[in-house]
Phi, psi and omega in degrees: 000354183268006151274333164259037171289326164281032172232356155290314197293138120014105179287125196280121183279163190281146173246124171288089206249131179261132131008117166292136172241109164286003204279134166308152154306121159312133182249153141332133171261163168287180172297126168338119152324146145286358161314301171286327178297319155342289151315277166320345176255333180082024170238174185316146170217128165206166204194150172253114182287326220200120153246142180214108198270157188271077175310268218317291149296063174290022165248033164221135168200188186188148179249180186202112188254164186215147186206151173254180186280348169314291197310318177313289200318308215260352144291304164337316189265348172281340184128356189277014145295087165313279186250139178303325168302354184303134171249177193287331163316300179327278174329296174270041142257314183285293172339308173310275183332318187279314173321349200236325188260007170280273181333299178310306178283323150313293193316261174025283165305325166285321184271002160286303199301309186333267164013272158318309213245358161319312196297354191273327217253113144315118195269140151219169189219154198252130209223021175102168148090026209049025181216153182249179162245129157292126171191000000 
């Protein structure tokens, strides 16, 4: 039987050899900024990129803002161009300012009304006996 031992064996499989393909991969692009989604829509875009406080001193800090030219254009046409030399920074630092002198004056106001309309509201306390204290 040990001449038809090879019709038992195991076939040795054949390798097969392909072609390298050196051709690069379509790579993904990455995604849109929402900054580019924006832009591409034709609409404003501005975002705070960055806040950065001051440990020792917390009342110094800075924001670092990112804005597309929609948003510039459109300050421009509100008034925030001083001057024709004014850059685009100039421009949305002042804008940025008057939002930070709104908020501050909001506040303010709120805490004038407190204020005013505090002295009105009666405390009364019950102080036994039937009787109470008023003030």
């Amino acid at each position: 039987m040990a001449i038809f031992d090879w019709f038992n064996k195991p076939k040795k499989k054949q390798r097969i050899s392909t072609p390298v393909d050196d051709t690069p991969k379509a790579t993904k692009e990455p995604a849109k900024t929402d900054k580019e989604l924006a832009t591409e829509k034709g609409e404003p875009y501005v975002s705070i990129v960055k806040m950065d406080i001051d440990p020792s001193n917390l009342h110094q800090g800075a924001f670092e803002l990112d804005w597309n030219e929609i948003f510039v254009a459109r300050l421009v046409k509100a008034g925030y161009m001083m001057k024709p030399t004014d850059t685009d920074a100039d421009i949305v630092d002042r804008w940025f300012q008057n939002i930070c002198r709104h908020v501050v004056m909001e506040t303010w106001e709120q805490e004038q009304a407190i204020q005013k309309y505090s002295s009105q509201y009666v405390n009364t306390r019950d102080i036994g006996n039937g009787r109470s204290e008023v003030s």
